[in-house]
N, C-alpha and C positions, 0 to 999 in steps of 0.2 A: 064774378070775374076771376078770382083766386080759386080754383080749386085743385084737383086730383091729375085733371089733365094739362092743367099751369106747371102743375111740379114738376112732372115724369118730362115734360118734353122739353121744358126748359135745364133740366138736369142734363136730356139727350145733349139738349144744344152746349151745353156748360161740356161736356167730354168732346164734342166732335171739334169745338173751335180749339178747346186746350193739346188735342191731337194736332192737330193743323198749326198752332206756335210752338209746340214743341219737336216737330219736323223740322219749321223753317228754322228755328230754333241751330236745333243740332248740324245745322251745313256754317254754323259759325264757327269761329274760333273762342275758345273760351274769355282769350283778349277781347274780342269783339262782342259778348255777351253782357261783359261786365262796362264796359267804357260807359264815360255819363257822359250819356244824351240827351240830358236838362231836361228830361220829364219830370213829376212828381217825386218819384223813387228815385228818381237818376239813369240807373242802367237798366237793362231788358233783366239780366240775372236779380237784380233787387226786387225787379216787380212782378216777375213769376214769383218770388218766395213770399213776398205777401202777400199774394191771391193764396198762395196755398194758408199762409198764417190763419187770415181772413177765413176761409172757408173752413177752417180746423175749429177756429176761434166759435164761429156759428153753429155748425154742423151739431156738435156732443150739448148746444144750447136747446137744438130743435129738439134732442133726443131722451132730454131728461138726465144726462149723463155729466159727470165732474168736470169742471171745466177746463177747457186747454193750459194746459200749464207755462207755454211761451210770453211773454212778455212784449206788448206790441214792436216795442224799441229792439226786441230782439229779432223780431217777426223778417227782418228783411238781410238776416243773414242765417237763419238756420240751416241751411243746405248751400253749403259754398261749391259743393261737387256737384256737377250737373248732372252727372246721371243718376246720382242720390236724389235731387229733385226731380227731376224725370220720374222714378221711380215714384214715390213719394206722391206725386199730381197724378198718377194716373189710379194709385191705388183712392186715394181721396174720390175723385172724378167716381169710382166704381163706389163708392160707399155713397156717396149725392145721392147716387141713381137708384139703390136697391133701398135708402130712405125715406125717395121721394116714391118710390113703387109699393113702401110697405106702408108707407104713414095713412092713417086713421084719420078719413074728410073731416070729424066731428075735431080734429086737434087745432087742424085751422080756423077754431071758433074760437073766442078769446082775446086773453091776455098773454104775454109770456113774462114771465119775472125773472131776471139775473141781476148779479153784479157786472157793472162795467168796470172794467182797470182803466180805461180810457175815462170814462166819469168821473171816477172813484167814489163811486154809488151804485144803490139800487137802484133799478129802471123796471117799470113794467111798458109793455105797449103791445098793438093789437096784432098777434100772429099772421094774420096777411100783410098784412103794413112792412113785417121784418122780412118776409120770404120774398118779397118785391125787391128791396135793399141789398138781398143775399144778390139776387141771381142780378139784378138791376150791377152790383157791385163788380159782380164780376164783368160784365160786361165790360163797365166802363174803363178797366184798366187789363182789359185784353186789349181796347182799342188804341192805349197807348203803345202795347207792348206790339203788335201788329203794327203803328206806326213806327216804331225803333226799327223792327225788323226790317220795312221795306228801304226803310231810310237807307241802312248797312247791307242792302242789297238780297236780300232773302225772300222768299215771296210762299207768304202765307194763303192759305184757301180764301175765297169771300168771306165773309162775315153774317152777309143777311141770312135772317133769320128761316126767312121762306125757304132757302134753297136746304133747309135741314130737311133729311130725307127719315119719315116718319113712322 
């Protein structure tokens, strides 16, 4: 179920919907990005910045690499500037994808072992399991952020998955 072609195209999908809220995104006011809209994060600004935390936070895990240095709690204000965060999600969004094009089938076999800061422990658990979660995560809190957006009048691309063009 998880494999080579799981990654690459849900990596696609992960850049094409983060294009598509960060468009409707930018015909806002930076007042109107931040206002809380009693979602999870609060505002549309808070929860673009911890998709991208999130995604930072996994990303250097999947790759072998030191781990993100942000602090979850700080995760939802790293990028107060929006085209800093703009900037920031699209270069991430490009790093997913040449990840998910360069990663080695046999890696998704396993375990992965980190420390969690959100734990404050060691975790091991089964590499499909997390790359489900990754792209699973983001999903679910673009779906918030698509709703903030339509809410304040903005109008994001669809969402479904099918209409990614492949």
């Amino acid at each position: 179920m998880i494999d080579k072609t799981y990654l690459t195209t849900m990596a696609k999908y992960n850049s094409w919907q983060n294009r598509s809220l960060y468009t409707a995104a930018a015909t806002l006011s930076d007042e109107a990005r931040c206002e809380e809209r009693g979602a999870f994060f609060g505002s549309i600004h808070k929860t673009l910045n911890h998709l991208l935390w999130a995604d930072r936070a996994w990303l250097p895990r999947f790759k072998g690499q030191p781990p993100f240095a942000v602090a979850p709690k700080d995760g939802l204000s790293m990028y107060p500037d929006f085209t800093d965060l703009k900037r920031e999600r699209f270069a991430t969004d490009a790093a997913i994808e040449a990840w998910a094009l360069d990663v080695d089938p046999q890696w998704l076999e396993g375990d992965l072992v980190w420390f969690s800061g959100l734990l404050n422990r060691e975790v091991s658990m089964n590499k499909k399991h997390l790359v489900m979660h990754f792209f699973n995560h983001e999903t679910h809190h673009r779906g918030q952020v698509h709703a903030m957006l339509t809410m304040a009048g903005a109008k994001p691309e669809d969402t479904d998955l099918m209409l990614l063009k492949v």
